[in-house]
N, C-alpha and C positions, 0 to 999 in steps of 0.2 A: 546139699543140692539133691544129690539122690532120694531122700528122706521126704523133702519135697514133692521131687515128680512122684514116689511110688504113693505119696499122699493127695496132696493139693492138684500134681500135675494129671495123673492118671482120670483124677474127674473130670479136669476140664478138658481132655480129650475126649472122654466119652461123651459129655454133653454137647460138644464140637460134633462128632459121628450121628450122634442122635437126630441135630439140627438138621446135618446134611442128607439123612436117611429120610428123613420126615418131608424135608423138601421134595427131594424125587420119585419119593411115593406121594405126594400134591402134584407135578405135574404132570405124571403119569395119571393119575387120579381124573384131575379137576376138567382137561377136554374133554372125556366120556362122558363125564355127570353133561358138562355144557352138551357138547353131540346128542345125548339122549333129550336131553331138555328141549332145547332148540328144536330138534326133528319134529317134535313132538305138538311146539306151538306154532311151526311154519312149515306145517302136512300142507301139501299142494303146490308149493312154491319152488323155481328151481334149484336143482340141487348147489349150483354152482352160488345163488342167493345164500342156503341153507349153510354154506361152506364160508363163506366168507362171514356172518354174522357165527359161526363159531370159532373164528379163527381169533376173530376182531376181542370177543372175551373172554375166550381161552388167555390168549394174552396177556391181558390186561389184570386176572385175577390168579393168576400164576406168580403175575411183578407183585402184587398187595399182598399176594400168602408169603411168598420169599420172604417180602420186608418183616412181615409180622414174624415171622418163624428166628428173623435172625437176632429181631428186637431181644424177643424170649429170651433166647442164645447166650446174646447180652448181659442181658438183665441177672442170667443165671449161673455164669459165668463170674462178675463182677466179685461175688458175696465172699467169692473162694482165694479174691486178693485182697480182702479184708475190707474192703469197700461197703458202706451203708448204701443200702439198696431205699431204705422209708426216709433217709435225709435226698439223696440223689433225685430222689421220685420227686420231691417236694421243690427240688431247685429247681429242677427242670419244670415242673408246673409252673413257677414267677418266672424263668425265664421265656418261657411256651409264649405268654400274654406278650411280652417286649416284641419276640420274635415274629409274633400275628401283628401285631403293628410298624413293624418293620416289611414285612412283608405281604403287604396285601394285594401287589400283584399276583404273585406266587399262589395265593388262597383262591384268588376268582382262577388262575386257571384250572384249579385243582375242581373246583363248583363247576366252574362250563363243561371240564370234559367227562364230569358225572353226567349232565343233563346230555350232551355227546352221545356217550353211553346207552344210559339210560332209554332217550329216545330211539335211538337206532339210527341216527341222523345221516350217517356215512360209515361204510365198512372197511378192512381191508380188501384192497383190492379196485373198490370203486373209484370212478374218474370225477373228482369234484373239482369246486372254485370253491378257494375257503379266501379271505383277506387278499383278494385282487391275483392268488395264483392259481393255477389249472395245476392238476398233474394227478397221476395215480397214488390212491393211498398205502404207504406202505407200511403203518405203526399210528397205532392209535393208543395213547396212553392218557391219566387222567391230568397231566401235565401238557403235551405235547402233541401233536398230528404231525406226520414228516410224509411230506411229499415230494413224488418221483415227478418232474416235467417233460415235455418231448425230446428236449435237449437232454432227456438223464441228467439232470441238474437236480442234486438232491436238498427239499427246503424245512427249515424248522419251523412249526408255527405254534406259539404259545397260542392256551387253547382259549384264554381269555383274548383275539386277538381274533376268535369266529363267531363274528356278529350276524354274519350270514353267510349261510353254506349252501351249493349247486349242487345238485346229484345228479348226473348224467347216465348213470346207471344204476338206479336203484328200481330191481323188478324187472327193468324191458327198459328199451331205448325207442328214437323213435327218426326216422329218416324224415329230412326236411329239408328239402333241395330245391333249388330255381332253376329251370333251363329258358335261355332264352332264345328267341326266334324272329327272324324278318318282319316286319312287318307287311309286307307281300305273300306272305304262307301262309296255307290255308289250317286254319287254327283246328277244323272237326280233324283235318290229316293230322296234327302234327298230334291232338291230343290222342286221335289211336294210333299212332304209331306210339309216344311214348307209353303209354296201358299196353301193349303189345310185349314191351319191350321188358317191362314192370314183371309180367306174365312169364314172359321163357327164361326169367333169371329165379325168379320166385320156384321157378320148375326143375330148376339144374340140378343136379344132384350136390353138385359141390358148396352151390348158397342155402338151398331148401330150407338146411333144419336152422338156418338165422336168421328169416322168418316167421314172425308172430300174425300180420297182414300183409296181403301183396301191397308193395306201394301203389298210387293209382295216384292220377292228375286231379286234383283236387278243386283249382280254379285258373282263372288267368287271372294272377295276381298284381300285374301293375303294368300298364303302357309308358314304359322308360324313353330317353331320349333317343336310344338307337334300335330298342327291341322290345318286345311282349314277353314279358317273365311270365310263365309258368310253373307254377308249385306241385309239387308231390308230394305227400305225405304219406308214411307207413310205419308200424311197430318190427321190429328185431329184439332181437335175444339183447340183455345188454351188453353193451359195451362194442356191437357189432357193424352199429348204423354207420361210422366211419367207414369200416372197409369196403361194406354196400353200398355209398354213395360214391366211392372212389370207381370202382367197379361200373356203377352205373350211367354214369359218366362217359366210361369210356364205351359202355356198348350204344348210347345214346350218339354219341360224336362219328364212331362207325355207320350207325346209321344213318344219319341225317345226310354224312356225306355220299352214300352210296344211292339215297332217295332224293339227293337235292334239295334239301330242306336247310335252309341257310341260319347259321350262327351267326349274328351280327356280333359288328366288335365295334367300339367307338370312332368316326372316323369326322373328319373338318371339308368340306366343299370349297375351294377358295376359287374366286372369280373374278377377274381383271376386265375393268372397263365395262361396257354396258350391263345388265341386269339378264340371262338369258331368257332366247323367246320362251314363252309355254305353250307353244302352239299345241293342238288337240285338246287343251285343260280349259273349262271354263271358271 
């Protein structure tokens, strides 16, 4: 036994050390190269963009050096417990073919989430719809996408399984809100009072920099059964246009009640017996 380890065993500790040495000089390594890269090809963009598309394959090429390093590892490893390394290679190749047809799920999600990847389709961090769920990206691998939901419900999605992906924040986000109003109020008032409103939140110091455009009343978009929906539209920062339109919302609802500008709500008239007069109405 001794005789062994001072022989057989001592290599394969070293090549063990080596592996692991190799490894954390890779992922110490392989972010910088990605950070300099990236910077490089998304000058202009913002940082927090720039951050998240390096996170996203930092990542992902950190899991593929590990794998390959430990493969080596393996492989080199193997020869010192008397193991054929050129018969193993060879079985493993006629077993590789069974295994590709056994699992050809498994291979398309490995192909999707290269093209994932590749394209830049969705980052960590961004808020998508991949296969009917919402939620924030927290792990993008060439296997898998796992998403965080508002519930913090955390979801696995095989990546052969995004046939089509939402990006809600990729670049800039974009407010897109209805407010509606009486149909009795006078539409020129209510559209500057909402551009008014648009204007002193745009201006605050606290919303300012989530801001790309001032929102602004864009049309009156639809004579509903109870009220006049009008639209606003405006760009933010991504990922920000939620808390902006919560916000907005609420300074909208302040003021309308403080200028008497009426929010309709759905309501039923019900009338017994005769039909009322409509006197004054022709």
């Amino acid at each position: 036994m001794y005789e062994w380890f001072m022989d057989t065993g001592i290599r394969v500790v070293v090549i063990i050390v080596i592996a692991v040495v190799v490894y954390l000089i890779l992922k110490y390594l392989i972010p910088k190269f990605i950070r300099r890269l990236i910077s490089q090809r998304m000058a202009g963009e913002p940082d927090t963009e720039i951050k998240k598309r390096i996170d996203t394959l930092s990542s992902i090429l950190v899991t593929i050096m590990g794998i390959i390093v430990l493969i080596i590892a393996i492989l080199t490893i193997l020869p010192e417990f008397g193991v054929n390394i050129t018969t193993l290679i060879a079985a493993i190749g006629v077993g590789g073919l069974a295994i590709a047809f056994a699992a050809q799920n498994l291979i398309r999600d490995f192909i999707t989430g290269f093209f994932i990847l590749f394209e830049d389709q969705y980052r960590i961090g961004d808020v998508v719809t991949i296969a009917g769920i919402t939620g924030t990206v927290e792990e993008v691998g060439l296997r898998r996408t796992i998403l965080r939901d508002i519930d913090a419900k955390v979801h696995s999605i095989p990546n052969g399984k995004v046939e089509v992906s939402t990006n809600y924040t990729k670049k800039y986000s974009r407010v897109n809100l209805n407010i509606s109003v009486g149909y009795g109020e006078n539409l020129d008032k209510v559209i500057e009072t909402i551009n008014r409103i648009c204007q002193e939140m745009a201006e605050d110091p606290k919303w300012k920099e989530d801001f790309i455009s001032t929102p602004a009343v864009l049309r009156v978009d639809n004579l509903g059964d109870s009220g006049i929906d009008i639209k606003i539209l405006g760009d933010t920062k991504p990922a920000r246009q939620w808390a902006i339109m919560g916000e907005l919302r609420l300074r909208i609802k302040k003021t309308f009640d403080s200028e008497g500008i009426e929010i309709p709500w759905p309501h039923t008239k019900v009338y017994f017996g005769n039909t009322p007069a409509t006197s004054g109405k022709n």
